[in-house]
N, C-alpha and C positions, 0 to 999 in steps of 0.2 A: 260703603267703603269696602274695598275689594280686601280679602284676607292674603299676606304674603304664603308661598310654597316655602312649607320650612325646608332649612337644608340640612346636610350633614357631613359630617366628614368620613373620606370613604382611603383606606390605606390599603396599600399593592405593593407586592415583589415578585416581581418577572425574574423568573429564573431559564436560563438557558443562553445560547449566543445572543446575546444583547447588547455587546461591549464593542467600540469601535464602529458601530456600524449605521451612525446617525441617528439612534433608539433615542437617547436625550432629547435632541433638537423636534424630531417629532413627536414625543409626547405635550414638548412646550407649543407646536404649533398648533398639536389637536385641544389643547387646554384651551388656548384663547381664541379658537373659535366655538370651543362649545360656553366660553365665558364662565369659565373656573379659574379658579385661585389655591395655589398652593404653592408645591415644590417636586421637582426629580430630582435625581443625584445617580452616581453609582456607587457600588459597594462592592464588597469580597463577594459579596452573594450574588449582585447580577445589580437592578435597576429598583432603586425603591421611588414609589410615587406615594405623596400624600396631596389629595384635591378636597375643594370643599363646592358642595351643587346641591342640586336638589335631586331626590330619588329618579327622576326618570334623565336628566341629565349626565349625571355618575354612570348608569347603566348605558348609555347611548354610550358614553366615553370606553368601557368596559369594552363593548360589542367592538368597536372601531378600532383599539388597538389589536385586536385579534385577527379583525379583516384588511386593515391598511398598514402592520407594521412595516416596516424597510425592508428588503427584498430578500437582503443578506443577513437578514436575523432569524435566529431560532428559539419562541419560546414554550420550554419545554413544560414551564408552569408558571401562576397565575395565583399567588396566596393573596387574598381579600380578608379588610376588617373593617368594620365602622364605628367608630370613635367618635368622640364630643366634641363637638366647636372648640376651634381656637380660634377664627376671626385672620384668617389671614388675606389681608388684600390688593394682593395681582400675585402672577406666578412667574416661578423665579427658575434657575437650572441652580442649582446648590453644587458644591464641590464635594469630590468624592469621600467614601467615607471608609476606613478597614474594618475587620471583623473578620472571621472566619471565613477562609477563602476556598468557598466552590463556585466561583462563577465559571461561566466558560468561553478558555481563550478562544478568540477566532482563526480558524488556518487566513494564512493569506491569500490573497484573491489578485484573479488576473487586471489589468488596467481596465477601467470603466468605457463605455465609448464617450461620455463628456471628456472626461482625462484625453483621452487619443484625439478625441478630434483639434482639442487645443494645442498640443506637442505639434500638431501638424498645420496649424493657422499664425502664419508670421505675423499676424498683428496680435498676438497673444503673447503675453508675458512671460507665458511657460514655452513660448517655443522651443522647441526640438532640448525641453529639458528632459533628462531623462529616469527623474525621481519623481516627476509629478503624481500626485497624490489626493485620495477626497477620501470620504466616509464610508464609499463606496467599493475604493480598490485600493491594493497597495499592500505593502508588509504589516505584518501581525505576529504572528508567534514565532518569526524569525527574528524577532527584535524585543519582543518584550522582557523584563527580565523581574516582575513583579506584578501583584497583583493590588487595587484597581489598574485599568488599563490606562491611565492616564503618562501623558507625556514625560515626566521628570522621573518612570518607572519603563521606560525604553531606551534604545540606544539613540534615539535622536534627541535625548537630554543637551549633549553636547553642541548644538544646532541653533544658538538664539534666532527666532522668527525675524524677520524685518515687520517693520511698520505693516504697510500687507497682508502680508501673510498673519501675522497678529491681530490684523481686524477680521480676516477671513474666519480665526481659531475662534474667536468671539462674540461672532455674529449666528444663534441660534435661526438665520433666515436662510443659513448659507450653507453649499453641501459640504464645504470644510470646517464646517463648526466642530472643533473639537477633534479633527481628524490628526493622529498626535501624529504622524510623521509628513506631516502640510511640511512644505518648503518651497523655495522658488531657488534661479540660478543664485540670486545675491546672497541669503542666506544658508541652503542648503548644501548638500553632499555634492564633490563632484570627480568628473573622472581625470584618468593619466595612465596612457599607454605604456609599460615599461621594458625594458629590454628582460634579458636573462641576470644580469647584475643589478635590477631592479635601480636604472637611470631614466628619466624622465624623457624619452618620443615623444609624446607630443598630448595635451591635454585640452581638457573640457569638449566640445565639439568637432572640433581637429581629429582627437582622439578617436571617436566612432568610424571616421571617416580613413583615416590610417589602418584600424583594424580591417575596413572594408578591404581597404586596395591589399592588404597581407594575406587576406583569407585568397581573394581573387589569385593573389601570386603563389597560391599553394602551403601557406606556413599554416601550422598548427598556433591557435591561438588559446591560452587559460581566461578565463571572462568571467569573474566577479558580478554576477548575479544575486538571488533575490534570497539563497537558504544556502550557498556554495558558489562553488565555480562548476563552469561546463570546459571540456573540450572540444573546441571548435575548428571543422573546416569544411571544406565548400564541397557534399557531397556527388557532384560530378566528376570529382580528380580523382583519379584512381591511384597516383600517387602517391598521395594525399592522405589517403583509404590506408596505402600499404604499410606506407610509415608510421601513422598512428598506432594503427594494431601493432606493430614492432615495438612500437615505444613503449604502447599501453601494457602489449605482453596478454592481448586478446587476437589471437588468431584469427577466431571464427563466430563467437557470440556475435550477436545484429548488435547494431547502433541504431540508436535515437535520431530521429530527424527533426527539423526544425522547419517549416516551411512558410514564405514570407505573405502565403495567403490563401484561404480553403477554397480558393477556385482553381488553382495550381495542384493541392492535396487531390481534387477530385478531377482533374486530367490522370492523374498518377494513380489512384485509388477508387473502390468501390467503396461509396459515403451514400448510409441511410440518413435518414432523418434523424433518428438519435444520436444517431454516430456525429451530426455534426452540430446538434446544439450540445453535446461533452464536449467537444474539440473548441466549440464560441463560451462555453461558460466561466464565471469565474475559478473555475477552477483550473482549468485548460491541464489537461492530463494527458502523459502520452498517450495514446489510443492504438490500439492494434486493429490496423485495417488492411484489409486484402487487396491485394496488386490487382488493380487489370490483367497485366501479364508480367511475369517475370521480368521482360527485357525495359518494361516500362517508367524503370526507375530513373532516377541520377546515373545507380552506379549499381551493378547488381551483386558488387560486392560488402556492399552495405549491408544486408540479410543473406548470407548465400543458402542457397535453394530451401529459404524460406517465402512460402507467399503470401506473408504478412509483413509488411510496416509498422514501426514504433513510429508515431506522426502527433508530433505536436505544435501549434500555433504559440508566434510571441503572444507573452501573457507577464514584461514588464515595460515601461516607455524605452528603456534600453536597448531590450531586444525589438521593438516596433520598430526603431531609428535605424538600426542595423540592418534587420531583414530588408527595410525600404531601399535602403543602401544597395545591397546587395539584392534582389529582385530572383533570387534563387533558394535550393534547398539548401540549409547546411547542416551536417552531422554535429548534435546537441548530446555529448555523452557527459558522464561526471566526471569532476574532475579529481580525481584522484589513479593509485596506480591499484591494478587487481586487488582486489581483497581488504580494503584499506578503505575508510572513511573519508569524504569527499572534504575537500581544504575550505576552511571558509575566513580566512586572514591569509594578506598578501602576503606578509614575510614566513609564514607556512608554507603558501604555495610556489613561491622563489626556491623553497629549498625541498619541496616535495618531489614538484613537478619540474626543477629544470633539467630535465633530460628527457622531457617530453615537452614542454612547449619551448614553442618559439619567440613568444610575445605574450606578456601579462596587460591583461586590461581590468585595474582596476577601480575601487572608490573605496569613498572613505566613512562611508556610512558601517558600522559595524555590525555583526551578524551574532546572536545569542549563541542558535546553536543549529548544526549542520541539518538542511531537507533537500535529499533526492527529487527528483520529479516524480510524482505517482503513476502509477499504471495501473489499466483499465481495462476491458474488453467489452464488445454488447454479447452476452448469453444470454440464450430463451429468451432476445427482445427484452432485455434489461441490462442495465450498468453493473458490473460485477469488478471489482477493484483487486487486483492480483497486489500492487505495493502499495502502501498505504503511507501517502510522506504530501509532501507541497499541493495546499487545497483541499487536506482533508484531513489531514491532523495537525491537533491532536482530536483524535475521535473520544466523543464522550456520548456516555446513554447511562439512562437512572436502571436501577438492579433494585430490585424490591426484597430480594430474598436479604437474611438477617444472618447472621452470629449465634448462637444461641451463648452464649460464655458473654458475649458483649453488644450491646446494640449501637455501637459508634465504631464497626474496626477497622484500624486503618492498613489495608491489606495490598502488600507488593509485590508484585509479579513478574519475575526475570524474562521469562519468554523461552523464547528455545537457543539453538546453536546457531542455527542458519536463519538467516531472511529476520533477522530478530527483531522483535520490536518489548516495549516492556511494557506496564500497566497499573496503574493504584488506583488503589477503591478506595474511596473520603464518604464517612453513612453510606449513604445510597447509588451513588453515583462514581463511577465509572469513566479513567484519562485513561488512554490507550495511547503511547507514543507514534512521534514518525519512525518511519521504515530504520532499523542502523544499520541492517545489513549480517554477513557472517561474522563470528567473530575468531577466525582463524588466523587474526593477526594479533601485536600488543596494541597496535596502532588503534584496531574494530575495537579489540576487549578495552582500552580506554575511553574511547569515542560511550560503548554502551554505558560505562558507569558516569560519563559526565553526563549523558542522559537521564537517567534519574536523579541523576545531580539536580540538574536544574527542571527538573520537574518536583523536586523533592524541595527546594527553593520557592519555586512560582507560588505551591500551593499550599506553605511550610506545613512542609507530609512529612510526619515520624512515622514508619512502619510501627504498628506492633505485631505482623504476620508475615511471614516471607515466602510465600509459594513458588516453584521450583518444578521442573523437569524431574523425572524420576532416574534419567541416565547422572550416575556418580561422575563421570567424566565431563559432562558439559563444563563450559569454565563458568555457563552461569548460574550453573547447579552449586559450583562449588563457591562462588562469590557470595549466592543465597548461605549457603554455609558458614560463613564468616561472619555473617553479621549478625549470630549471638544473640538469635531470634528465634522463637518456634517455627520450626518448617514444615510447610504443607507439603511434600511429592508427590508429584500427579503423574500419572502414567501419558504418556505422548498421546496416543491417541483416543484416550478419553475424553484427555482435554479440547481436541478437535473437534467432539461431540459436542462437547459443553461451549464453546465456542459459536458453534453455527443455531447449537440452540437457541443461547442467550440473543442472540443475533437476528433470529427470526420470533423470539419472545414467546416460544413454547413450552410447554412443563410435561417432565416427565409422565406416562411412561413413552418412552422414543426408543427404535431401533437405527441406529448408527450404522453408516457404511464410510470407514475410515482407512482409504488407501494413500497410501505414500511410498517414499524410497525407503526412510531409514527411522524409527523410532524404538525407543530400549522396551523392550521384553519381559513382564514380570517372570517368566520361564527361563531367562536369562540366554533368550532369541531374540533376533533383530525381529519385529513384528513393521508392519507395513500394508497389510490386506486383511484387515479386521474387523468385525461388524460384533458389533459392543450393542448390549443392550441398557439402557439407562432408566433404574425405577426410582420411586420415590424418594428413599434415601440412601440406597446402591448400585453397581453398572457392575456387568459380566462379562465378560469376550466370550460371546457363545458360538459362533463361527470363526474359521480365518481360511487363509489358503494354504493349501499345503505348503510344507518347506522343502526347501532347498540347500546346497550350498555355496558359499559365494570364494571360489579359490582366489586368495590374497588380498580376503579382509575388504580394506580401504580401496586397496590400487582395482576391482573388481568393479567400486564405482565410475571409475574414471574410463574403465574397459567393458563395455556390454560381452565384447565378444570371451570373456571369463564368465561371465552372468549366463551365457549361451550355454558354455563347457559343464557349468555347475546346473545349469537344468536338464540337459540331453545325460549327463553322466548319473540321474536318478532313471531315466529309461533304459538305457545300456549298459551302464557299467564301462569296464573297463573295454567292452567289444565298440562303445563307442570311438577311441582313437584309431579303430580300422576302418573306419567308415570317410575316407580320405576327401568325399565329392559332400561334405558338408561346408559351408561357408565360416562359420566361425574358427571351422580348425584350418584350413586355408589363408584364416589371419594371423598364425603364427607359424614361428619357426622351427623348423625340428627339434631346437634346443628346448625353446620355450614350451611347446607342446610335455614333454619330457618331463620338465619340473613341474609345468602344472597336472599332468596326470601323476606324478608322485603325490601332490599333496593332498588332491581328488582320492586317490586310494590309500591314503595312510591318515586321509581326515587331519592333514598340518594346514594351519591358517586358515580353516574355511569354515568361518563362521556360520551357522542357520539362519535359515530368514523366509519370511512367509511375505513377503515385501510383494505387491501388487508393482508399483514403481520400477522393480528392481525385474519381476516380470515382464515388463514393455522392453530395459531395455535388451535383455536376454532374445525376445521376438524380433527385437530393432535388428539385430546379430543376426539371427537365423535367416532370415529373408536378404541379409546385405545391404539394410542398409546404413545402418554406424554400428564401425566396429572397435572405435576409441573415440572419446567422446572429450572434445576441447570446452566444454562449459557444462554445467548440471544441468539434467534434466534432455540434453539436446537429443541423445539418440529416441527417449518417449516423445518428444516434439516432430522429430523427422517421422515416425510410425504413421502420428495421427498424419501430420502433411500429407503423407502417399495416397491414402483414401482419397483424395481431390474431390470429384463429384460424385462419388459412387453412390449409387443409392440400394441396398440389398438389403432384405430380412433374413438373410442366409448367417448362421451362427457354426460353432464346433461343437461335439458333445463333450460332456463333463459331467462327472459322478460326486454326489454330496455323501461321503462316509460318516456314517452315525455310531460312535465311539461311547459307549460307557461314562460317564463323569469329565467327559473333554469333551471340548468345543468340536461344534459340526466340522469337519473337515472339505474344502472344494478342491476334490485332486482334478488337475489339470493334466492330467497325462496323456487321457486320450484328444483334448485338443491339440495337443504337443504335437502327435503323432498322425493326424488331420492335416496339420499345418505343414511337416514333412513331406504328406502323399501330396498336397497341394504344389508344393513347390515343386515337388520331382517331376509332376503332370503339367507345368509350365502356365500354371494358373499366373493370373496380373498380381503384383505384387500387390497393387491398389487392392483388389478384391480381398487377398489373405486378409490384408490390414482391417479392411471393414466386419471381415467375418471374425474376426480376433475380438476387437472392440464391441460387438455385437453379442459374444461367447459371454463376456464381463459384464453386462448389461443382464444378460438371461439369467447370469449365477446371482446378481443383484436379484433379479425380481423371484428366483428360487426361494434363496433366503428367507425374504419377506414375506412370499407363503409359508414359509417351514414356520417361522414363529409368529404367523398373524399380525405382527403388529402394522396399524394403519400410519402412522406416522412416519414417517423412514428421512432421517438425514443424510445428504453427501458434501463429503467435508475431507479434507488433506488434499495433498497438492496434487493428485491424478485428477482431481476436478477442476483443472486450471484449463483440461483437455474438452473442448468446446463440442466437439461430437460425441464423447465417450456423455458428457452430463446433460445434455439436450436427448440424446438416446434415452439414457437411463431415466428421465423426467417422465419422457413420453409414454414408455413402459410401464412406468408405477402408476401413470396415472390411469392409464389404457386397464388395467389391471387391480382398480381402485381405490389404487395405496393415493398417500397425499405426500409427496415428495415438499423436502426444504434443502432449500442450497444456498449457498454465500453470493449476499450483493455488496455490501458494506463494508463485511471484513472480510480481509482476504482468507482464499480455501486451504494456502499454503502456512508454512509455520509463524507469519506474520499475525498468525489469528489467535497460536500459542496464549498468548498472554492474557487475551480475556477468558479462555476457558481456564487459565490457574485459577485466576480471580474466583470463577464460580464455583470451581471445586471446592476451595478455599471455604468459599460462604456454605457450600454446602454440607462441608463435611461439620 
C-alpha cells in the first residue's frame, strides 16, 4: 500500500505592480495545472495567495510565478509562510480585500496588439471602438480613485457591463478577466465632436472621422484623451503651426509629434533599436529622436533649428482610429494654455481652451487626475526619463533607510518650483507623482495640491513629516509651511544628490556633481554649479564655480545676453562697455546698455550665482547664438545643438583656487578669455561649443581627483545635456572614477521630491 505525500498549506503576498494586470487570472490558471486548491484575491497590499500541495508542488508553483508572471507586472516582493491544513477543495479567485494600502497603482499602458488588432477587424464586436480594453492595456491610474484596484473603485463604476462584456470580467480563462475598464460600444464610453459652445457635430464614429477632415482642413482640434487633452493639428500646415503657437502663446518651444506609424518616424528620423522598442512599448513616450536633416520634417517649424524630434506613436484605440484616418504626422501638444495644467473635463476645456481650439472632441469616460505625456531620451545606450507622467507614474521603489524617532513615518514631499512633481513615503516604500509641471500660475499651484490630494486619498496618507525646498519663496515651500507639521528643508541641490543616489541604490560616501540654472543658496547665493560631498550622516558643498552676477534678477533668466554682460563685467569691469565688437552688447540698445551698466556698477538687482546652467546660457550670448530666450533652458539646448558632429579632446584652461575654510573654488576666467581669442580668430562656433563642454567635463574629472572620492554622481538638469553626460561618463571612467547618472528619475527638478524624502529619512 503506497503511502500518500503529505501536503501543506503554503501562504504568499506579492507585493509590487500586481493590480490590473491579469496577476489573479494567472495565478488560478497556474494553480490548476499544477492541481492545487486554495484561493487569490487582492488587497491594499498587493495579491494574497493561499494553496494547499505537496512540498515539491508548492515550490514548482513558487518558481513559476517568478518566471511566467504577466508581462506588465512588477514583483517587488514575495513574503512566504506555511500554515496547517484547512482542507480546502478546488481553487477559487475570492474578492478583494482592504487593509492598509501600499499596493502599487499601475501607470497606464499603451493598447495591446490583441486590443488593435480587433478595433481593426470588422467582424469583431469591438470594431473601430475606441475604449477597447484587456488586462493587458488601457487606463489605470488616470482613472482609479481608490484602493483595491477593483472596478466600483474607478471611474468606470458608472459604465454597467452588458451581458458580454460581463462574462468576459468573469471568466478567469479570458484576458478580460477582471480588466475593470472592459467595455464594448453598447455598454461603454463614447464619443461627440463639439463646436466652441460645446453643441453636438457629430458622434460615436462619425466623430473621429469629422475630426479627421477638420484636422486635414487646418483647424486646431482639443481631443479628450487618456490623462488630458492634446492639441491637435496636422503637422505639415505651416498655418496651422503659426496659429497654434499665437494661440498657445508658444512662439518657439518644439511641439510633440504624433506619427500614424514607426516606419514613417523612421523615413523622418534616425531610429536605433532601443529607440524603437521605447517608441512600440507600453509605455509609448515621446522620445527625442534626431532628424535625418532639418528639412526632413512635416514642417521645420515644429522644432526650429532643433535637430531633434519629440515623436510619439498612438498608444490609445482613439488615437490608432485617428492616425489611420489621417495616414500622416500631427502635432500632439497639451492641452492647456502656457504655464497652466492640462484640462482633463470637457466643460473645463470649453472654457480654458476656446480661444484656442477650434473643435472639442470628447467622451464621457472621466479622468481622476491630469498626465502629461512623458519624455524620454536614449543616453549612454540607455532610457533616461527627462518627465515623468503617462506610463510611468506613479513611480514607486522600496527605501530601506528608517526614521530613528519613528519606524512607520509617513513622510511628504513638495518637490520643487519648476517641472514639479511631489512624493510620500508609507514604511518603506516610496510614490513619486506624475509630472505637474511649474507652479507659476493659481491654475499649476492648484492643479499641485489636488495632486497630493488624491494621492493622499488613494493611499489614505496622513503626513506626519513635510519635507520642503529650502528657498522660503517657493510657493511649495510655503504650502509645506502651512500645514502645521515639522518641516524638513533641504537644500536644492543636495537633494539632487540624494535623488540620483536613492535611484541608483548606493550609500554614502558619494561626491556629487549638481549643476542647474537656479537653486537657493545656504550663503544666500543662487547656487547651480556644485559638487556636494555626501557622508554617512552629513553632505558639504566642498567646491562650486565661481560667481557671478546676474543684472535683473529674474528678467536675466529669460535673457542670456544679461547672463553674458554679468560674466564679461567680472573680467573688465566697467572697460567692458567699450569693447563695442562683442555680441552680447550688440544686443541691446544704448538705452538699455546704460541701465544695465548702472546696475553692474552700483551692484542694484544683480543677484550672485555660481549657476553652471546660467553659465551655458551666458556662453550661448557670447558666441551669438540665443540672446533672449523664448522657453527655459533653450539658449543651454541651442549651445549643445552647435557642436553637431564634432569630435575634439581640445578643452579651455581653468584654475581650481583653494581658499581656507570654503569650498574649492573653479574660476572660469581664463576659459572666458579662451573663448574671446577663439571667437575673434574666427574659429567654428561648433568647435568653441565642443571645447566649452569639454572645459566642464575636465573641471568634473579635476574635482574628483582633488577629493579622491570613487563614486561621483551627475544629477540637475545640465545632465539632460546628452554630450555634456556621455563626455563626463567616459572621463570618469577612463580615469577610474565609477560615475551614476539618472535613468528612471528625471536629472531635472522632477527628481526633487525623492531626494526630500531621503533627506527626510536621513536626517
Amino acid at each position: 500500500m503506497s503511502q500518500s505525500i503529505p501536503k501543506q498549506r503554503l501562504r504568499l503576498t506579492i507585493k509590487g505592480a500586481v493590480q490590473g494586470v491579469g496577476f489573479r487570472p494567472f495565478i488560478y490558471r497556474l494553480a490548476i495545472e499544477l492541481g492545487l486548491v486554495g484561493w487569490v484575491n487582492n488587497s491594499s497590499l498587493g495579491v494574497f495567495i493561499e494553496v494547499e500541495g505537496n512540498d515539491r508542488t508548492l515550490e514548482t508553483f513558487q518558481g513559476r510565478i517568478w518566471q511566467e508572471k504577466p508581462p506588465r507586472s512588477r514583483i517587488q516582493s514575495i513574503e512566504a509562510s506555511y500554515l496547517d491544513l484547512v482542507g480546502y477543495e478546488n481553487f477559487e479567485i475570492r474578492a478583494s480585500v482592504g487593509g492598509e494600502k501600499t499596493a502599487v497603482v499601475l501607470p497606464d499602458m499603451a493598447t495591446c496588439p490583441d486590443c488593435l488588432q480587433e478595433i481593426f477587424d470588422p467582424n469583431n464586436r469591438r470594431y473601430r471602438y475606441p475604449f477597447t480594453n484587456c488586462t493587458n492595456c488601457g487606463p489605470r491610474y488616470s482613472i482609479i480613485e481608490a484602493l483595491p484596484y477593483d472596478r466600483p473603485n474607478t471611474t468606470m463604476k458608472s459604465f454597467q457591463m452588458c451581458g458580454k462584456c460581463q462574462s468576459e470580467y468573469e471568466n478567469p480563462l479570458d484576458r478580460r478577466f477582471h480588466a475593470q475598464p472592459n467595455a464594448c460600444p453598447i455598454c461603454g464610453p463614447h464619443l461627440e465632436l463639439w463646436d466652441t459652445e460645446g453643441k453636438v457635430v457629430a458622434a460615436g464614429d462619425r466623430a473621429i472621422k469629422a475630426t479627421a477632415d477638420a484636422i486635414r482642413e487646418g483647424k486646431i482640434l482639443a481631443i479628450k484623451g487618456l490623462g488630458g487633452f492634446h492639441l491637435i493639428i496636422d503637422a505639415g500646415n505651416k498655418s496651422a503651426i503659426e496659429q497654434l503657437r499665437q494661440r498657445k502663446k508658444r512662439p518657439q518651444k518644439p511641439f510633440a509629434l504624433m506619427y500614424p506609424s514607426l516606419d514613417l518616424v523612421k523615413e523622418h528620423c534616425l531610429v536605433s533599436q532601443l529607440e524603437e522598442n521605447l517608441l512600440s512599448s507600453p509605455e509609448a513616450p515621446i522620445l527625442l529622436l534626431k532628424r535625418k536633416t532639418l528639412s526632413a520634417t512635416p514642417s521645420t517649424e515644429i522644432a526650429p533649428g532643433n535637430p531633434y524630434l519629440g515623436v510619439m506613436l498612438p498608444y490609445t484605440p482613439l488615437h490608432h482610429l485617428l492616425m489611420a484616418e489621417l495616414g500622416f504626422p500631427v502635432v500632439a501638444t497639451s492641452g492647456n494654455i502656457s504655464n497652466e495644467p492640462i484640462c482633463i473635463e470637457e466643460t473645463e476645456a470649453l472654457q480654458r481652451l476656446k480661444e484656442i481650439a477650434d473643435l472639442f472632441l470628447i467622451h464621457d469616460r472621466a479622468i481622476v487626475r491630469p498626465l502629461d505625456d512623458s519624455v524620454v531620451r536614449v543616453m549612454m545606450g540607455k532610457e533616461a526619463i527627462l518627465r515623468l507622467a503617462r506610463g510611468y507614474a506613479p513611480f514607486s521603489k522600496v527605501e530601506n533607510n528608517t526614521i530613528s524617532e519613528s519606524p512607520h513615518p509617513h513622510i511628504l514631499a513638495v518637490g520643487a518650483h519648476l517641472k514639479n512633481t511631489v512624493a510620500i513615503a508609507l514604511k518603506n516604500r516610496i510614490f513619486i507623482s506624475q509630472h505637474v509641471g511649474d507652479l507659476a500660475t493659481t491654475a499649476a499651484f492648484e492643479s499641485f495640491k489636488k495632486v497630493i490630494g488624491t494621492l493622499a486619498q488613494l493611499y489614505e496618507f496622513k503626513p506626519t513629516i513635510v519635507a520642503c525646498d529650502a528657498h522660503p519663496d517657493y510657493l511649495s515651500s510655503q504650502f509645506a509651511q502651512q500645514l502645521k507639521l515639522p518641516v524638513v528643508r533641504v537644500q536644492h541641490h543636495y537633494a539632487h544628490v540624494l535623488s540620483c543616489m536613492a535611484e541608483n541604490e548606493i550609500e554614502p560616501p558619494v561626491l556629487g556633481i549638481s549643476w542647474d540654472g537656479t537653486g537657493y543658496g545656504l550663503d544666500g547665493t543662487i547656487w547651480g554649479g556644485e559638487f556636494i560631498y555626501v557622508g554617512g550622516d552629513n553632505w558639504q558643498r566642498i567646491a562650486r564655480l565661481d560667481t557671478f552676477r546676474l543684472p535683473g534678477a529674474k528678467q536675466a533668466i529669460k535673457e542670456p545676453r544679461r547672463v553674458a554682460l554679468g560674466l564679461l563685467y567680472e573680467l573688465f569691469g566697467d572697460d567692458l562697455f567699450t569693447q563695442k565688437n562683442l555680441l552680447p552688447l550688440q544686443a541691446f540698445s544704448d538705452r538699455e546698455l546704460k541701465i544695465v551698466k548702472t546696475m553692474l556698477h552700483k551692484n542694484l538687482n544683480t543677484p550672485v550665482t555660481s549657476s553652471v546652467g546660467r553659465l551655458f546660457d551666458g556662453v550661448s550670448s557670447i558666441l551669438g547664438i540665443r540672446q533672449i530666450a523664448s522657453f527655459e533652458g533653450q539658449a543651454a539646448m541651442e549651445l549643445e545643438f552647435a557642436i553637431e558632429d564634432i569630435e575634439t579632446n581640445e578643452h579651455y584652461d581653468f584654475k581650481l583656487i583653494n581658499c581656507e575654510n570654503t569650498p574649492l573654488v573653479v574660476d572660469w576666467a581664463a576659459m572666458l578669455h579662451d573663448i574671446l581669442s577663439d571667437l575673434k580668430y574666427g574659429l567654428p562656433t561648433e568647435e568653441i561649443s565642443a571645447k566649452f563642454h569639454n572645459s566642464l567635463v575636465e573641471i568634473i574629472v579635476a574635482i574628483a581627483k582633488h577629493t579622491k572620492e570613487r563614486k561621483i554622481v551627475l544629477t540637475g538638469g545640465c545632465f539632460q545635456n546628452n554630450y555634456l553626460t556621455r563626455r563626463a561618463i567616459d572621463r570618469l571612467k577612463q580615469e577610474n572614477f565609477h560615475p551614476y547618472w539618472h535613468q528612471t528619475i528625471p536629472p531635472n527638478d522632477g527628481g526633487i521630491a525623492l531626494g526630500q524624502i531621503i533627506a527626510a529619512l536621513r536626517k
